[in-house]
N, C-alpha and C positions, 0 to 999 in steps of 0.2 A: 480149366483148360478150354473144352468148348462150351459153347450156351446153347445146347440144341431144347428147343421145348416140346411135349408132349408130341406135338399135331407135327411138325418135323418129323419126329421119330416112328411114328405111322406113316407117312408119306414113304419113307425109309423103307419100312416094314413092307408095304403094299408095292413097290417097285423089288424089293426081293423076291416077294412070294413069284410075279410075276417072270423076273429074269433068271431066278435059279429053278423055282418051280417049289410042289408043298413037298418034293419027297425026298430033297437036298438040302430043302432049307434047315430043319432040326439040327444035321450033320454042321455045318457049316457058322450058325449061330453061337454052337457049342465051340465049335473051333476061333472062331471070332472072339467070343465069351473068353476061353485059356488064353489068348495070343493077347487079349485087352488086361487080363488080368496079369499076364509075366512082364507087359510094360509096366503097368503101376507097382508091380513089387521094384522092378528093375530102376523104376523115376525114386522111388522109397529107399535102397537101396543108395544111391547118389547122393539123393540130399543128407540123407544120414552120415555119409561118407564127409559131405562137405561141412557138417557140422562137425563132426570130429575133428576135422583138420582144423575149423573155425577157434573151436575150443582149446588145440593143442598150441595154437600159436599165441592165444591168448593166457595160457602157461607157461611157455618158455618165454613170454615178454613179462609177466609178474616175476618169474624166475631170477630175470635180468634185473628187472628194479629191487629184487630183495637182496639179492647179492650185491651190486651197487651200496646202498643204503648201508649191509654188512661192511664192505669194506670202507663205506667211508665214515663209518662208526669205527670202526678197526684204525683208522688212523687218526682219527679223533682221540682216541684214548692213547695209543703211543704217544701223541703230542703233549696231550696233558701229562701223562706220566714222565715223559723229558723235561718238559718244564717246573714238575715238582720235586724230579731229583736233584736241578740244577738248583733251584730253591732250597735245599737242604743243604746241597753241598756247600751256597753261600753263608744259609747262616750255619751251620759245620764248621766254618773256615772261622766265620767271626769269634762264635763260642771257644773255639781253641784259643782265638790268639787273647781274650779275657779271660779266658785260665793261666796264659804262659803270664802275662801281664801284672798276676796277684803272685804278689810275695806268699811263699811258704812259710809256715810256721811250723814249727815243729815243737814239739813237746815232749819233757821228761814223763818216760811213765812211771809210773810209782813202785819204786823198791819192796818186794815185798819181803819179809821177816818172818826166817823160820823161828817157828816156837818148838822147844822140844820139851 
């Protein structure tokens, strides 16, 4: 955030002591001190917030491409599967019509002979 170094933050120091004085200063530091610290929970706070959102959109975007990919797996496989019924039905058709095409034979079955 900022770059203040040591000898800054004495300078700081040595201009407070002087405009608030030693017996407000404590009171005041401490207040400074809470007020510096509920900004960084509150800066902590945001960005953790914006991670969140970061990460959620980058879930409902995998979301999309795995549903995607499902459905065009999903019809992937309908395709095949029509194409391999229609392939059966053609040789289906064939095999029929070289059944109807063979002469039947038929045969005497054998008499059988009661013995008594």
């Amino acid at each position: 955030m900022f770059d203040v170094s040591f000898s800054e933050l004495v300078v700081i120091a040595v201009v407070a002591l002087i405009v608030i004085g030693p017996e407000k200063l404590p009171k005041v530091a401490r207040t400074l001190g809470a007020l510096t610290g509920r900004m960084q929970r509150y800066m902590t706070e945001i960005k953790e917030e914006v991670n969140r959102e970061v990460r959620f959109q980058e879930l409902q975007q995998l979301q999309q491409e795995i549903k995607s990919k499902v459905d065009q797996t999903e019809a992937n496989i309908k395709h095949q599967t029509h194409k391999l019924k229609q392939e059966l039905d053609v040789r289906a058709s064939a095999e029929l019509e070289t059944v109807k095409k063979k002469p039947v034979v038929r045969r005497k079955s054998p008499v059988k002979v009661k013995s008594t």
